[in-house]
MOPAC internal coordinates of N, CA, C and O (Angstrom, degrees):
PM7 1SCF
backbone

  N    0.0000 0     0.00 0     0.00 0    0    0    0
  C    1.4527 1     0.00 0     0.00 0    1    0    0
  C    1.5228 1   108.64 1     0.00 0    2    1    0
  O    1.2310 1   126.29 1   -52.97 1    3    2    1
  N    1.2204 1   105.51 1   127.03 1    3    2    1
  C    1.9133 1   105.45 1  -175.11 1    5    3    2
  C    1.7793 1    87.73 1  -102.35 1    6    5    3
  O    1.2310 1   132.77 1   -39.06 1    7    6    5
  N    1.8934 1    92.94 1   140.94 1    7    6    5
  C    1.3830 1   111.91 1   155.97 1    9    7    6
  C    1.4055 1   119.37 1   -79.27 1   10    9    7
  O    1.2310 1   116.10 1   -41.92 1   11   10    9
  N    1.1922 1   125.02 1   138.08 1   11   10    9
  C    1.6293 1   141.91 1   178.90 1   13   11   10
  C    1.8605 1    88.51 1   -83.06 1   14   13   11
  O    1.2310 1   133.58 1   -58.96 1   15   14   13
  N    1.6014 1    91.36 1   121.04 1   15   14   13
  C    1.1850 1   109.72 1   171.05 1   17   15   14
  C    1.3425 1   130.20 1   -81.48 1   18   17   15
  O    1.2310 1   120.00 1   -28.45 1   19   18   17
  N    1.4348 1   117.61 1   151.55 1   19   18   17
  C    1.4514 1   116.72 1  -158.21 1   21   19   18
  C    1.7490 1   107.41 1  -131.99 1   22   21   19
  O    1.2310 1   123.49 1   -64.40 1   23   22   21
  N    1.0797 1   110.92 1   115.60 1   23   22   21
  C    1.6490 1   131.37 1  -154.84 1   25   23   22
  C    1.4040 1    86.23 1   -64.70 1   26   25   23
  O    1.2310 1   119.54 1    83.99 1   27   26   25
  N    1.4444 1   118.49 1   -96.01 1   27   26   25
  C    1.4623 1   145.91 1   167.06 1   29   27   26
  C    1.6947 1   114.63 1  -150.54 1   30   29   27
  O    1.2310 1   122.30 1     0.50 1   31   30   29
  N    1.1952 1   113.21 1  -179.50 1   31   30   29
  C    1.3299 1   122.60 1  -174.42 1   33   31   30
  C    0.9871 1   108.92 1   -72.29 1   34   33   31
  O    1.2310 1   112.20 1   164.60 1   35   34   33
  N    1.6323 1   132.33 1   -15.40 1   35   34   33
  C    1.4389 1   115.88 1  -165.47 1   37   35   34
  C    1.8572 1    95.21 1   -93.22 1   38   37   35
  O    1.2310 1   127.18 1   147.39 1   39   38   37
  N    1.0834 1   103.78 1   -32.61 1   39   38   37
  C    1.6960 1   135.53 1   164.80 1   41   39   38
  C    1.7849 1    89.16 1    -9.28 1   42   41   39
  O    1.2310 1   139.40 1    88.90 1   43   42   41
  N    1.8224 1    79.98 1   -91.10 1   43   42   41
  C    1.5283 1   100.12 1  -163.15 1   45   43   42
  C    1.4502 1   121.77 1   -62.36 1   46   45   43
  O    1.2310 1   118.43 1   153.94 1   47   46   45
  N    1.3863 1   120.60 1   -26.06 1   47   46   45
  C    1.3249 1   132.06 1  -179.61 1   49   47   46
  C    1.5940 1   109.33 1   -69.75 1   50   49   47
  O    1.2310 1   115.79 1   157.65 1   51   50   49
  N    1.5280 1   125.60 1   -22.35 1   51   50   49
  C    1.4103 1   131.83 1   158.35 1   53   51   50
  C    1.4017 1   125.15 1   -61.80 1   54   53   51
  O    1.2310 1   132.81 1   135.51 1   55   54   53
  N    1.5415 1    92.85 1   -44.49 1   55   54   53
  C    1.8134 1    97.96 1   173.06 1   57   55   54
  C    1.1498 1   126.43 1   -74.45 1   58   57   55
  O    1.2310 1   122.61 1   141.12 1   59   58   57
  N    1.6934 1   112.61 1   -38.88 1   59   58   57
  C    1.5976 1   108.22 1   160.45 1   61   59   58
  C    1.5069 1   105.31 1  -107.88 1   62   61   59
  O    1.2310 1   122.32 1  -108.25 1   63   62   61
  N    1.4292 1   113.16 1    71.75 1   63   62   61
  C    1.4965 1   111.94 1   147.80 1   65   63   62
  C    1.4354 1    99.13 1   -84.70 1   66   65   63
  O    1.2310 1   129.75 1   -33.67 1   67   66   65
  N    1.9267 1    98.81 1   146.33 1   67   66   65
  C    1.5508 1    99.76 1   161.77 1   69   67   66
  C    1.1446 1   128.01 1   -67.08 1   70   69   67
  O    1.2310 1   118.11 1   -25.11 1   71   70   69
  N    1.4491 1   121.21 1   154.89 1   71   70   69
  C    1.4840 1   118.30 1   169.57 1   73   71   70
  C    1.4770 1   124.36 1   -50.58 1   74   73   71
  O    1.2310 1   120.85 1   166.34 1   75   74   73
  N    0.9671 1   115.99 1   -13.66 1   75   74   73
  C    1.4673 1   112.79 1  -172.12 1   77   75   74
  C    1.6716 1   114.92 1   -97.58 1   78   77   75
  O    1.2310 1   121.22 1   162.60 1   79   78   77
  N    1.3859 1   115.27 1   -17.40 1   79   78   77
  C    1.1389 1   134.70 1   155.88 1   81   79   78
  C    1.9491 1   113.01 1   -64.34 1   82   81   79
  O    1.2310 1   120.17 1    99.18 1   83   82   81
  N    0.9300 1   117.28 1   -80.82 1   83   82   81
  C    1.8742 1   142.72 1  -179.20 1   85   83   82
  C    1.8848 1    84.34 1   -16.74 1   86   85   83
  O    1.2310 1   115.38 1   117.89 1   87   86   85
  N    1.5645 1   126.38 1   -62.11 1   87   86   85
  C    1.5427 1   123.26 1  -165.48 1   89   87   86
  C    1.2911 1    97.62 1   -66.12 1   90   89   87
  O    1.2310 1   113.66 1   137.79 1   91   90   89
  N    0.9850 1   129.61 1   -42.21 1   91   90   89
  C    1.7677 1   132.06 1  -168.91 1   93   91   90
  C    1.5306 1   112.79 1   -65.15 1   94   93   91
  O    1.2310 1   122.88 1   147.82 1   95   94   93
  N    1.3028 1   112.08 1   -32.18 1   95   94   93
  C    1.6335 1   128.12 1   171.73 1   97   95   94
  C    1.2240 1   105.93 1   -70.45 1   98   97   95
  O    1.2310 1   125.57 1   124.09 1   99   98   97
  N    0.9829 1   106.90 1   -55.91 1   99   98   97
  C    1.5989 1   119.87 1   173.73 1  101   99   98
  C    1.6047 1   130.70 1   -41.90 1  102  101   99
  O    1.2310 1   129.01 1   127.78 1  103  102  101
  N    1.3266 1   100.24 1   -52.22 1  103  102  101
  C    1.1844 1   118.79 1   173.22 1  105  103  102
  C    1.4095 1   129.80 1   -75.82 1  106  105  103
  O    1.2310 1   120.07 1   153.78 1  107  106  105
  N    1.3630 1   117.47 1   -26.22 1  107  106  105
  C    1.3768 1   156.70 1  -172.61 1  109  107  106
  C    1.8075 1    93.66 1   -74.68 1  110  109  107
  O    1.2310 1   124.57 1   124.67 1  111  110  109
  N    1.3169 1   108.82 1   -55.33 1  111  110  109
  C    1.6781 1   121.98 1  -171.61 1  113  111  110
  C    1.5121 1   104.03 1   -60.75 1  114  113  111
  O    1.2310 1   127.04 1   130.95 1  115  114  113
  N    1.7905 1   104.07 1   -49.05 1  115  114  113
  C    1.3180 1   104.17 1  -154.03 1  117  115  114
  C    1.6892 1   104.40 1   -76.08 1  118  117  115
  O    1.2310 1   125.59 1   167.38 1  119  118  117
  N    1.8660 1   106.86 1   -12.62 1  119  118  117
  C    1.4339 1    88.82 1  -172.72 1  121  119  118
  C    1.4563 1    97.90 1   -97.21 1  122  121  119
  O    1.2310 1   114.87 1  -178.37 1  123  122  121
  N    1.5357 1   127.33 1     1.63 1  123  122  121
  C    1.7961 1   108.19 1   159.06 1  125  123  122
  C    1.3533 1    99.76 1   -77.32 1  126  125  123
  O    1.2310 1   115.00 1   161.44 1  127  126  125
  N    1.1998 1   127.09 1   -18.56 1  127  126  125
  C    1.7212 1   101.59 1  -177.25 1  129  127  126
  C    1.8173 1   112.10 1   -65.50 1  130  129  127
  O    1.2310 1   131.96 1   140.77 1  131  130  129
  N    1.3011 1    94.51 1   -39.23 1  131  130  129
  C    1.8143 1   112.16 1  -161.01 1  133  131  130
  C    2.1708 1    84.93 1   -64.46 1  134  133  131
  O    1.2310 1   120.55 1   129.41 1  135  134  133
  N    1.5724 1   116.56 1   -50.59 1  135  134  133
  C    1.3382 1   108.52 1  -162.89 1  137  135  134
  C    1.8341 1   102.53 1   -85.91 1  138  137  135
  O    1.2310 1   113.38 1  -171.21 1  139  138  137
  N    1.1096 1   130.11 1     8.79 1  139  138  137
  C    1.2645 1   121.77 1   173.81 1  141  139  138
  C    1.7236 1   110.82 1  -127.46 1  142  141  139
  O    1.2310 1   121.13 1  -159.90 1  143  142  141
  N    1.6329 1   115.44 1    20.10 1  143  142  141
  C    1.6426 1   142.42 1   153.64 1  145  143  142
  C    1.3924 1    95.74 1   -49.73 1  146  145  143
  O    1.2310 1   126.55 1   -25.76 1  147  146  145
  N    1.6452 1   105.01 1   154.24 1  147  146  145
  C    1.3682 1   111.38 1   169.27 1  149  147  146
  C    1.6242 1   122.63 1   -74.25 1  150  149  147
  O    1.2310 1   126.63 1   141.97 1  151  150  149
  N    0.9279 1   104.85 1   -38.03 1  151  150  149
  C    2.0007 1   101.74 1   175.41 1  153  151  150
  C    1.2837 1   124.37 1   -32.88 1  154  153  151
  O    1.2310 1   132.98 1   128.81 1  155  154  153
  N    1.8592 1    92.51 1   -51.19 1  155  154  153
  C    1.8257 1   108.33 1   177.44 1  157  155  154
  C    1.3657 1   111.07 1   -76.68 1  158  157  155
  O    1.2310 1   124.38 1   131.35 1  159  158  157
  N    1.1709 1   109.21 1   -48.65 1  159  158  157
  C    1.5980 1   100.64 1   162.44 1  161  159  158
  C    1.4258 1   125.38 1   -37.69 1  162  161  159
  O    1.2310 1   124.90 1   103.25 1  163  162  161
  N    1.1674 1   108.20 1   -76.75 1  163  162  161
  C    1.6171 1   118.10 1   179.77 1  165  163  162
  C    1.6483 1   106.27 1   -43.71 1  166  165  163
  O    1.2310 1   109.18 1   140.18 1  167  166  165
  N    1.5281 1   137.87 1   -39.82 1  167  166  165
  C    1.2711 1   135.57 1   177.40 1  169  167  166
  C    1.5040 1   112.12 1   -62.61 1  170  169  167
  O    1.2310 1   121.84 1   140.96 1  171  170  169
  N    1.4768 1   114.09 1   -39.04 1  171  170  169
  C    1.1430 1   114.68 1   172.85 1  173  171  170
  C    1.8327 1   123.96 1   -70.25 1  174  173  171
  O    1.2310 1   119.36 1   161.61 1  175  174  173
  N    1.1045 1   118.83 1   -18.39 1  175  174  173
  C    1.0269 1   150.27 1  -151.04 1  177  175  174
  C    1.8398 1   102.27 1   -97.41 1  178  177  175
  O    1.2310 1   120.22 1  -128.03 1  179  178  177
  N    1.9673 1   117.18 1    51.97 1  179  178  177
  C    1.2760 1   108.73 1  -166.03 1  181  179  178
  C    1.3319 1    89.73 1  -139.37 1  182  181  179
  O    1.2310 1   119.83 1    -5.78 1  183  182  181
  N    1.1940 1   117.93 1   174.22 1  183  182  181
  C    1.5173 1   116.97 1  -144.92 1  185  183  182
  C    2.0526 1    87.94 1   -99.32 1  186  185  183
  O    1.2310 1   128.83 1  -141.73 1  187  186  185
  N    1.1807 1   100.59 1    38.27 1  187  186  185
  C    1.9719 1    96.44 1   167.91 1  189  187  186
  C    1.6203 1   119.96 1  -104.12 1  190  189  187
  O    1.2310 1   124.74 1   -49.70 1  191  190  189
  N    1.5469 1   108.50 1   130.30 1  191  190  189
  C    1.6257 1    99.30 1   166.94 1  193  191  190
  C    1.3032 1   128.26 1   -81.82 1  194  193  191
  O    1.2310 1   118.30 1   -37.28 1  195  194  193
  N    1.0774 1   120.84 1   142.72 1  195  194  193
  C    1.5104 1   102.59 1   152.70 1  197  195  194
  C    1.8453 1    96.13 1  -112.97 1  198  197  195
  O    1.2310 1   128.75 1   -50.41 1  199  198  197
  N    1.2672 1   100.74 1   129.59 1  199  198  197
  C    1.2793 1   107.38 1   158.26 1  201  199  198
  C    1.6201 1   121.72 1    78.79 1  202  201  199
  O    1.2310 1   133.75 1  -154.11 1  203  202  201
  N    1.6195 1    91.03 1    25.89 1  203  202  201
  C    1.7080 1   102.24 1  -172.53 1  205  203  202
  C    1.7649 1   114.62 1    72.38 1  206  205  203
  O    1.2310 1   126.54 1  -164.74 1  207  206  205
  N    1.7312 1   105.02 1    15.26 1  207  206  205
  C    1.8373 1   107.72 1  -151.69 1  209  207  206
  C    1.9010 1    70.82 1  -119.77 1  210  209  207
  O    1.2310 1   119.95 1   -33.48 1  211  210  209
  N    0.9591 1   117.69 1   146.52 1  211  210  209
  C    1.7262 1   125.98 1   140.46 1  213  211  210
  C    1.3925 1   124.00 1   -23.05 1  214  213  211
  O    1.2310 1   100.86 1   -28.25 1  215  214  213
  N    1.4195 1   152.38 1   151.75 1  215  214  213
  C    1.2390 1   116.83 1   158.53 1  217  215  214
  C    1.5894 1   120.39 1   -75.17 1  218  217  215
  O    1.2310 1   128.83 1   139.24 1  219  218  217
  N    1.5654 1   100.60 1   -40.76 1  219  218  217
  C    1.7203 1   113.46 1  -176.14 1  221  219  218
  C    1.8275 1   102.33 1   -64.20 1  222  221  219
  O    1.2310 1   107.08 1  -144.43 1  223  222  221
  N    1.2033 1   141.66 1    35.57 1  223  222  221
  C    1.1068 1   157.77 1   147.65 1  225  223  222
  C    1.6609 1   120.04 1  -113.85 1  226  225  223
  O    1.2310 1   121.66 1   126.41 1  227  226  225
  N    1.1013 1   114.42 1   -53.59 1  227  226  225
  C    1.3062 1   109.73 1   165.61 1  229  227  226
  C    1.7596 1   118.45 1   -55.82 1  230  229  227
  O    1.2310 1   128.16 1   143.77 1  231  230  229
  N    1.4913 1   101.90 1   -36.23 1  231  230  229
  C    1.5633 1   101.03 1  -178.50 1  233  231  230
  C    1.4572 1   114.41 1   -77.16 1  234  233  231
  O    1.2310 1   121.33 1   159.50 1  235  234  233
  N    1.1751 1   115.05 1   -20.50 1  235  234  233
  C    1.6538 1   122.71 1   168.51 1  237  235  234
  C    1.6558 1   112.04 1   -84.51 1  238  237  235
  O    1.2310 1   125.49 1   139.17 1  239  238  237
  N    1.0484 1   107.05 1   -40.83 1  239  238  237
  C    1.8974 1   106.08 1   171.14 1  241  239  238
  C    1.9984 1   101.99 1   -46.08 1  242  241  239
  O    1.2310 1   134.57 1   117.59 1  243  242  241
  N    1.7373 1    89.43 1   -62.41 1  243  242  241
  C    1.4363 1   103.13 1  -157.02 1  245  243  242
  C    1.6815 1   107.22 1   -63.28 1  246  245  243
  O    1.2310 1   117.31 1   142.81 1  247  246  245
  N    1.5991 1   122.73 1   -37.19 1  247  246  245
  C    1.5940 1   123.53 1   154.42 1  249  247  246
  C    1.3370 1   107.74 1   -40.31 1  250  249  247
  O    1.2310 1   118.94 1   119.96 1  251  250  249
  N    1.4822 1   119.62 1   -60.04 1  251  250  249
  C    1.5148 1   106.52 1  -135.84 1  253  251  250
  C    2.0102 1    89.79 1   -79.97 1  254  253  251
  O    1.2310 1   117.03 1   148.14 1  255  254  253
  N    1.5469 1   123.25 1   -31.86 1  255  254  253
  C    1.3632 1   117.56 1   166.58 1  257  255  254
  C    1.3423 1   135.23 1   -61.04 1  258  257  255
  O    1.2310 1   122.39 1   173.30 1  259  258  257
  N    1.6430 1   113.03 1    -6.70 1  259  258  257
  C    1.2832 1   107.01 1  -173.62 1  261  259  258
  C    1.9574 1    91.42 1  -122.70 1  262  261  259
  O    1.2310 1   112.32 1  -163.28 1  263  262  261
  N    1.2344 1   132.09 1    16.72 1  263  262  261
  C    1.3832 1   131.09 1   141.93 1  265  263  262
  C    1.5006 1   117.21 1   -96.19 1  266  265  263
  O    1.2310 1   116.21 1   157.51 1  267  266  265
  N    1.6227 1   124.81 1   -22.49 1  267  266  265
  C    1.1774 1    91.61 1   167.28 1  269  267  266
  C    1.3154 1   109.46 1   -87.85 1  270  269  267
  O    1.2310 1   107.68 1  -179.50 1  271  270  269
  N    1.3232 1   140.58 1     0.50 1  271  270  269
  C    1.5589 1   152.85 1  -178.78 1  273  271  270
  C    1.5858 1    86.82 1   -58.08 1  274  273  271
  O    1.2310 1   123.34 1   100.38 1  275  274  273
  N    1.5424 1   111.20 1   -79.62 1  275  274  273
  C    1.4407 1   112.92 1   172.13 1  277  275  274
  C    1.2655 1   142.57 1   -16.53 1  278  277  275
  O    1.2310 1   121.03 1   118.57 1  279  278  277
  N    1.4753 1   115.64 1   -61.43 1  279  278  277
  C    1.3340 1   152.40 1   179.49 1  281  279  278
  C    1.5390 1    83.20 1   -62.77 1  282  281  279
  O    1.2310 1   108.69 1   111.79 1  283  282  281
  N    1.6397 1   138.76 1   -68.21 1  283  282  281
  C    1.3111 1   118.70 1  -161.81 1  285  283  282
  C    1.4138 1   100.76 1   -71.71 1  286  285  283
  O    1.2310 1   106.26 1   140.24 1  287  286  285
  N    1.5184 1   143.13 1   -39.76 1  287  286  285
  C    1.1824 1   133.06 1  -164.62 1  289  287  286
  C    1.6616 1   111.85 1   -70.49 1  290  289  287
  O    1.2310 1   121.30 1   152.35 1  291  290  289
  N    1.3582 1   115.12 1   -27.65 1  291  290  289
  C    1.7583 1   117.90 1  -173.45 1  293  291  290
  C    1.6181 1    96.65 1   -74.82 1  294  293  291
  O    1.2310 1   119.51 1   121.65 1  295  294  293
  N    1.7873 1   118.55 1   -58.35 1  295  294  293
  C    1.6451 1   105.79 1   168.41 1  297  295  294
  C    1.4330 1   143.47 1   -47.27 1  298  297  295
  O    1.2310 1   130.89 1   148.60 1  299  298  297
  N    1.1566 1    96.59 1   -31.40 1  299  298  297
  C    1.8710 1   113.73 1   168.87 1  301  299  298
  C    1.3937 1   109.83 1   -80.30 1  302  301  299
  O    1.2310 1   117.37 1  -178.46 1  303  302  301
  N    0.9486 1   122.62 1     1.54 1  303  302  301
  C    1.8418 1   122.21 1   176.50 1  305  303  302
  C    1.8628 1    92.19 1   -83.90 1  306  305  303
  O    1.2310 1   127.20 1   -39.68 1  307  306  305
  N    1.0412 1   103.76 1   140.32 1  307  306  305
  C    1.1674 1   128.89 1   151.34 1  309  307  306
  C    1.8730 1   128.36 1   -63.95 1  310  309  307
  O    1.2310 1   131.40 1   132.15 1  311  310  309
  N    0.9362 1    95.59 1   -47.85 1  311  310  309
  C    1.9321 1    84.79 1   151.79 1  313  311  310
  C    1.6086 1   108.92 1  -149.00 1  314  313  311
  O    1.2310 1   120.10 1   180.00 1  315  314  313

């Protein structure tokens, strides 16, 4: 009798994610792709500080914190 092998939890929790989760991931990805594109980049990308910081640094800090913000709020949902 062969045992069915077991990757890890994060493994299995991908394969049976619900469907209603999988679009939200999805969607979540496609809008860091659209906000980390060159256009937005390059707009951000002007010689102003905020805060003694670059701006095109602050706008990549402040993207990359409010998708993984996302990313934790769509997994912690219950469906």
């Amino acid at each position: 009798m062969v045992k069915p092998v077991v990757y890890n939890n994060r493994f299995l929790y991908f394969v049976m994610m619900t469907n209603t989760k999988r679009p939200k991931f999805i969607l979540i990805s496609l809008l860091m792709l659209l906000l980390f594109n060159y256009p937005l980049l390059s707009a951000a990308n002007k010689l102003l500080y905020v805060g003694k910081m670059p701006l095109l640094f602050v706008y990549i800090a402040t993207v990359w914190l409010l998708t993984i913000i996302l990313l934790w709020i769509t997994s912690a949902a219950k469906k």
